[in-house]
Residue frames as qw, qx, qy, qz and C-alpha x, y, z in Angstrom:
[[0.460, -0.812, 0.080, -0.351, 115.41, 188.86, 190.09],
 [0.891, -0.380, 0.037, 0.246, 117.92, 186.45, 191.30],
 [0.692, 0.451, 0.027, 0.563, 120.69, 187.95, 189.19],
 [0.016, -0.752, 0.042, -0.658, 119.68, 191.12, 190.99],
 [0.801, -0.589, -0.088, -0.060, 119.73, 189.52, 194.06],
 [0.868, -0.065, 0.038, 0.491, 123.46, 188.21, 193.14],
 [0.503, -0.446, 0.205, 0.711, 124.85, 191.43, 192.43],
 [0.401, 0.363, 0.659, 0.522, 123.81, 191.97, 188.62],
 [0.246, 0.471, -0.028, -0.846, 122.97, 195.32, 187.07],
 [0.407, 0.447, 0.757, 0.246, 120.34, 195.18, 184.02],
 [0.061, 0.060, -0.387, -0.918, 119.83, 197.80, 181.48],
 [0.468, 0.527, 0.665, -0.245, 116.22, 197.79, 180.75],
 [0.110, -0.251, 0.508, 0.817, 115.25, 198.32, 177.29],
 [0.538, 0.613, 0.454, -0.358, 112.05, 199.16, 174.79],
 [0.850, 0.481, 0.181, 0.112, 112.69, 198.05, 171.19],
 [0.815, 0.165, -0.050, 0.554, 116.22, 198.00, 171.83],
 [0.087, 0.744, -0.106, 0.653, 116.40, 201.53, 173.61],
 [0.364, -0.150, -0.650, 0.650, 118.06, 201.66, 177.06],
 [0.277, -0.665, -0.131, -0.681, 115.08, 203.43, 179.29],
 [0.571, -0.630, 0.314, -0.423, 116.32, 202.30, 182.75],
 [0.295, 0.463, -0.810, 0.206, 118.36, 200.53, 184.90],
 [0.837, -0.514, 0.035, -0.185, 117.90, 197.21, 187.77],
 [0.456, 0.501, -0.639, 0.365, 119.91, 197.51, 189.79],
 [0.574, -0.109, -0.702, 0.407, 120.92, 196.07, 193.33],
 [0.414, -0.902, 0.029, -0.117, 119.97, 197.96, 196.92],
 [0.351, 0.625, -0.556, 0.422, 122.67, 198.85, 198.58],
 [0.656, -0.422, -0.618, 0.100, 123.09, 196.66, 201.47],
 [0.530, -0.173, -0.438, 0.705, 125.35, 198.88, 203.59],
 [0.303, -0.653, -0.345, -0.602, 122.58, 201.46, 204.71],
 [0.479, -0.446, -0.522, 0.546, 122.69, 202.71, 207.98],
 [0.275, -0.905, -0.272, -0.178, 120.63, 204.82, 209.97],
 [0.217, 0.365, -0.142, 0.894, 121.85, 208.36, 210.96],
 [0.242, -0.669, -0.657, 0.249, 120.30, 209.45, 214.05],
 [0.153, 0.911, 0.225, 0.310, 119.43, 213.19, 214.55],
 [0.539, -0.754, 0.264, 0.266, 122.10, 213.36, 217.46],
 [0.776, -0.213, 0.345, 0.483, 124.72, 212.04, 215.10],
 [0.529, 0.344, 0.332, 0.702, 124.46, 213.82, 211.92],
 [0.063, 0.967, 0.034, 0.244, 123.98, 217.01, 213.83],
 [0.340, -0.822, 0.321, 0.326, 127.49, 216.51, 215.16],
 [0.690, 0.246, 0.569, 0.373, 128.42, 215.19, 212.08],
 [0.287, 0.734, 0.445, 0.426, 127.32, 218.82, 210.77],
 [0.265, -0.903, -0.105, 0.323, 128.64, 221.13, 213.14],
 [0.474, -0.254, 0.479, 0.694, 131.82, 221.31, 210.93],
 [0.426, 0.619, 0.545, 0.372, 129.93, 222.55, 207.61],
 [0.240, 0.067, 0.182, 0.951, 129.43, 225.89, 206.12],
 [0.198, 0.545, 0.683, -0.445, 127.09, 228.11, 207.04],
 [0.341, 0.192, 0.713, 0.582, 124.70, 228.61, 204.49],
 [0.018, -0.238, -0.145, 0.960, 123.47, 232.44, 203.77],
 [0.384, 0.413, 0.825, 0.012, 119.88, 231.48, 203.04],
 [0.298, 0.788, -0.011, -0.539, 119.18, 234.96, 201.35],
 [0.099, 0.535, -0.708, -0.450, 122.03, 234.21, 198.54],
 [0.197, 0.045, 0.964, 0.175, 121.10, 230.83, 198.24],
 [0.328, 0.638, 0.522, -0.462, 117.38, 231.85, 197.36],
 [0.118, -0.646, 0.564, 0.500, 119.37, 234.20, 195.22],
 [0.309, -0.348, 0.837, 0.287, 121.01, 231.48, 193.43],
 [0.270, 0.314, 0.614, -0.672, 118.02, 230.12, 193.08],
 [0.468, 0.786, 0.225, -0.334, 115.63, 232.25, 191.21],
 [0.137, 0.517, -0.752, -0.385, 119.11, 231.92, 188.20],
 [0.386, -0.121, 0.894, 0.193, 117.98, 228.50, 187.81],
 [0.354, 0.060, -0.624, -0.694, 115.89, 228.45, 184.41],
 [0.589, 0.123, 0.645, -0.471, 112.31, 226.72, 185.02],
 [0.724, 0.511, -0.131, -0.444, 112.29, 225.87, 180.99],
 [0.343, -0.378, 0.859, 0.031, 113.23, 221.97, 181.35],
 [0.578, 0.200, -0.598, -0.518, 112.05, 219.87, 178.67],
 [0.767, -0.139, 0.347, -0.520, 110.06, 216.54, 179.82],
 [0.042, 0.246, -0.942, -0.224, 111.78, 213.08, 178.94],
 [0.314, 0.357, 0.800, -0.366, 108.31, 211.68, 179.30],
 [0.477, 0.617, 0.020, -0.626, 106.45, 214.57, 177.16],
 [0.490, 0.122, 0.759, 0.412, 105.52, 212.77, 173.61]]
């Protein structure tokens, strides 16, 4: 934990297989209030929620489980 503390990434591994990572937090977090990042957002694209639905129902629900054994 100190290593992580210092900065250090760590692979984690099960009989030599990489199954995750420790890593650091990021220190440099910082609250977004709702005032800011809606003017922060007035500049975006609006986003045609019909299409996007749309879009959507294309995406394939048949995702294999990294977990499933």
């Amino acid at each position: 934990m100190d290593g992580v503390e210092a900065g250090t990434e760590f692979v984690v591994t099960r009989d030599g297989r990489p199954i995750g990572e420790l890593i650091p937090l990021r220190q440099h977090q910082q609250f977004v209030s709702r005032r800011s990042f809606a003017a922060l957002s007035a500049g975006a694209p609006v986003i045609d929620l019909d299409r996007f639905r749309r879009d959507l129902e294309m995406i394939s629900d048949d995702v294999d489980d990294p977990y499933a054994r």
